[in-house]
Structures are given as C-alpha cells and as structure tokens.
N, C-alpha and C positions, 0 to 999 in steps of 0.2 A: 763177731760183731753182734749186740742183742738191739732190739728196739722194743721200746714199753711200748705197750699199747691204748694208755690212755695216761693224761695228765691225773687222776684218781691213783692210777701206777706210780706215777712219777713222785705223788706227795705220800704214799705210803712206800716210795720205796727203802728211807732208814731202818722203820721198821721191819722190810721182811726180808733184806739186804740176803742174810744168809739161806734163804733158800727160794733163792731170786730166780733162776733157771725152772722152779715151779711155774711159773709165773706171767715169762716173761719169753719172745719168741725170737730167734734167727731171722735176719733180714729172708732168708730162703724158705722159711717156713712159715714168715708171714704172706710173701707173696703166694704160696701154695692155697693159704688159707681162701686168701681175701681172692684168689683169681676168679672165683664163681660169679655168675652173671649178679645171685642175688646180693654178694656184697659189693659185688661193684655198682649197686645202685641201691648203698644203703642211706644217702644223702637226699634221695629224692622222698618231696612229705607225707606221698602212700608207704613208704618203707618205715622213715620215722614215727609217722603214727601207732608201727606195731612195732615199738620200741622192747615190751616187754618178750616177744616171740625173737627177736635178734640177738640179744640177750643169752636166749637158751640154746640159738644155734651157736651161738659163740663158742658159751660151755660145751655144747658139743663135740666143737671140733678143738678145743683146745684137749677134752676128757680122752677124743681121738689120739692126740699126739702123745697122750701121755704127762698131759699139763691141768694145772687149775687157776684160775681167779683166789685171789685171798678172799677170806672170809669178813663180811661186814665186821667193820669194830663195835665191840663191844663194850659198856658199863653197868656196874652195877650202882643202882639209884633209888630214888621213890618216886613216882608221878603222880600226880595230884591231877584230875579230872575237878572242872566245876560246871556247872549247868545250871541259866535261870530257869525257874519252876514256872512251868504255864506262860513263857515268852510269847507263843502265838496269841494267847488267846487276850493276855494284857497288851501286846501291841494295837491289837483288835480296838480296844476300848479305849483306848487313852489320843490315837491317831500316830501317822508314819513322824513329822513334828516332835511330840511330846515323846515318843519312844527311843527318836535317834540322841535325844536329849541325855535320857535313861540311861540309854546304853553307854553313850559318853562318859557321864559321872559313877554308871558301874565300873566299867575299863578302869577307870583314875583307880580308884578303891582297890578293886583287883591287884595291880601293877600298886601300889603304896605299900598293900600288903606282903607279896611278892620280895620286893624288895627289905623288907623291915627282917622278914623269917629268912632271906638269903636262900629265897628262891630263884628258878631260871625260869622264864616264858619262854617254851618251847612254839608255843602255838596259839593263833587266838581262832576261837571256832564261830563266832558270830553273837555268841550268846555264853558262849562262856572259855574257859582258858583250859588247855593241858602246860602243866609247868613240871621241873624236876627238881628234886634235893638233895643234899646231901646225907639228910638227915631225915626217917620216918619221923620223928616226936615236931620237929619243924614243920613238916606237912601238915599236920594234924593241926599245929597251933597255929598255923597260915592258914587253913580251912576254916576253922571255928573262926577265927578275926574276920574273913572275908564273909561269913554268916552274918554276924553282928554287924560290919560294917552297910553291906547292901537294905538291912531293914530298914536304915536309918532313911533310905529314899523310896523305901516302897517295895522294892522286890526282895525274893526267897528264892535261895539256891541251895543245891543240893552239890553233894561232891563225894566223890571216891577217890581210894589211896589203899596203892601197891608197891611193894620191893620188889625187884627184882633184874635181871641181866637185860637191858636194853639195847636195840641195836640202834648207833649211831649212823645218823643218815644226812650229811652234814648237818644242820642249823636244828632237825626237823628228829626226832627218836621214833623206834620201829618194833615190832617182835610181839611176842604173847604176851609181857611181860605191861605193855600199853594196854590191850585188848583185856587183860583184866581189870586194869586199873579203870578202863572207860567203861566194860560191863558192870562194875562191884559202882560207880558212880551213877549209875543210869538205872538201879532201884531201889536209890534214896531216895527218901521224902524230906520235903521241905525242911531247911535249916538242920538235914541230917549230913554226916559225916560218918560215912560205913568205910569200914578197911579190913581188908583182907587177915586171913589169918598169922601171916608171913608177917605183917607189921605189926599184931597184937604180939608177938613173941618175939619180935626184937625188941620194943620200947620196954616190955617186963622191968620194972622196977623206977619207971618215968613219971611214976605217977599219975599215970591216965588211967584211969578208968573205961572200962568196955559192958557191954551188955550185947549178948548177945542175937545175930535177924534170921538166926537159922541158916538151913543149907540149901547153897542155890546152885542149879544149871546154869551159866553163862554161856549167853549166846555164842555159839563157834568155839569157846574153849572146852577141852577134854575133862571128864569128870565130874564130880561134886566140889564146891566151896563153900565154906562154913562162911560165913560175912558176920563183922563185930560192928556196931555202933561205938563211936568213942562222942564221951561224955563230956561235955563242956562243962 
C-alpha cells in the first residue's frame, strides 16, 4: 500500500506514474518519517512560518530513504518584464487620487495589449506586469504597443525580454530564466525594449531590428550578458 504525500503528488501523478515508487512512501515509512516530534507539529504557525526549512528536511529524509520529490515543471517561454519609469516620484506630484487613476487606465492598456499579442499575465507587480509568450517576436511587439500605448496618458515604461526554461509554479513562473528577464528590464530606459541575446537569435529573420547596450553583470545571475535594444 503507497500513500502520496501531498495533493501537488496526486495531480502530477499521470505524469511521473512510472517511477512513482521515487516519489511516493509505504504507509510504514511514512509513519517512520512523520513520527518525529518536529513533524508532528508541523501544523502549528511557528512551524508553518518556516515553511521553506520543512521543505528541506523533508528532502532530507525522503534523499535518506532512498527517495526524491519530482522536479518543478518546466517550460520553455518568453517573459516579458514591464516597469513605470519614475512611478515614485510621478505619484509624488500628481497626488494618491490622480495616480490610482493612472494606474487604472495603465493596467487596461497593459491587459488590451497582452491580450491582442496572445500574451499570459503571469503577474501584476504594482507598477507594472511580468507576462509570458509563446512567441519572442510577440513579446517584443507587445512591448513596443504597451510603449506607445501608456504615452498616450502621460507615463513611460521601460521593459525586458528573455527566452528561456521556466519553472512553473502553479499560476505564478520561477527559475533564472525570470531573474533575467527582470534584471535585462530593470536597465532600460524610458520607452526602451532591451532583450537578451537568446531572443535577438531566435527572431533572426523577424525583421526586427537591434542595436546594441553592451555587456552587463546581472544582479545575482552568473556571468556576462550582452543586452540588445529592439527597434520600434
């Protein structure tokens, strides 16, 4: 007799069916696990709160038995990072009123866009959106539209775009594969549209245009990155 150990188990279980016994424990070797005082008071909200630290004794005592957790899912995508330019310091001026205003009929704009290029709203960040594509050349042309569109009420945004393997986390996407795409957006300038190298080399032949912003350190990612401006 096996028992999953989380409904997360249950709804990946078609997928990893065949090497389910990785995975997945003995009523006997659950109780073994769980008999410790600290899981038996993993319910109470000082244990909860250290949700991330449970987690890794988990892995531990499953890597103990000779077992693992599957691996987050993965896809491979584009995400698109956008950010108003100087949000503080125009909320500043205009008053809390006029800026919730702003933001409102930016969101609309955003989300019209989004939806036009057959993009996903992954995220709304306050001031601006992580979404994902299927398509880099879509991203690009969902950036530039959401440029043009936001001038029309006053504000400038800036945005990044990256390809790469993302980890799915239900609603929400995860991995280095983000962290570029929000570092490579976070040293644009107003109504620019920087994108990774990875995405000047797959549109090749899209008819986009690049110019090159030199090579940058990203905050927390490994390495050099060349960063491209794409041309409206």
């Amino acid at each position: 007799m096996n028992l999953f150990r989380s409904e997360e188990h249950v709804r990946r279980w078609p997928l990893y069916y065949r090497a389910g016994d990785d995975y997945i424990m003995s009523v006997r070797d659950w109780a073994t696990v769980f008999s410790s005082s600290m899981f038996r008071n993993r319910l109470e909200s000082e244990f909860l709160a250290s949700g991330a630290d449970y987690l890794e004794d988990y892995r531990r005592a499953l890597r103990a038995m000779g077992k693992t957790i599957p691996e987050p899912d993965r896809v491979l995508c584009t995400v698109l990072f956008t950010d108003i330019v100087d949000s503080t310091t125009r909320a500043a001026g205009v008053g809390d009123t006029a800026w919730r205003a702003l933001l409102e009929r930016h969101d609309e704009l955003v989300r019209d866009q989004l939806a036009h290029f057959d993009g996903r709203e992954v995220k709304h960040t306050g001031d601006g959106f992580l979404a994902s594509f299927a398509s880099p050349a879509r991203a690009i042309g969902c950036a530039h539209a959401i440029c043009r569109g936001v001038r029309g009420i006053g504000l400038r945004v800036r945005a990044g775009v990256h390809s790469g393997e993302c980890e799915v986390r239900e609603d929400d996407l995860g991995g280095i594969a983000v962290h570029i795409g929000a570092r490579i957006g976070a040293i644009a300038g107003a109504d620019e549209v920087l994108v990774s190298r990875t995405v000047k080399d797959v549109v090749t032949g899209s008819g986009i245009d690049f110019a090159s912003r030199g090579v940058h350190e990203l905050k927390g990612v490994p390495g050099e990155w060349e960063v491209f401006a794409a041309l409206p």
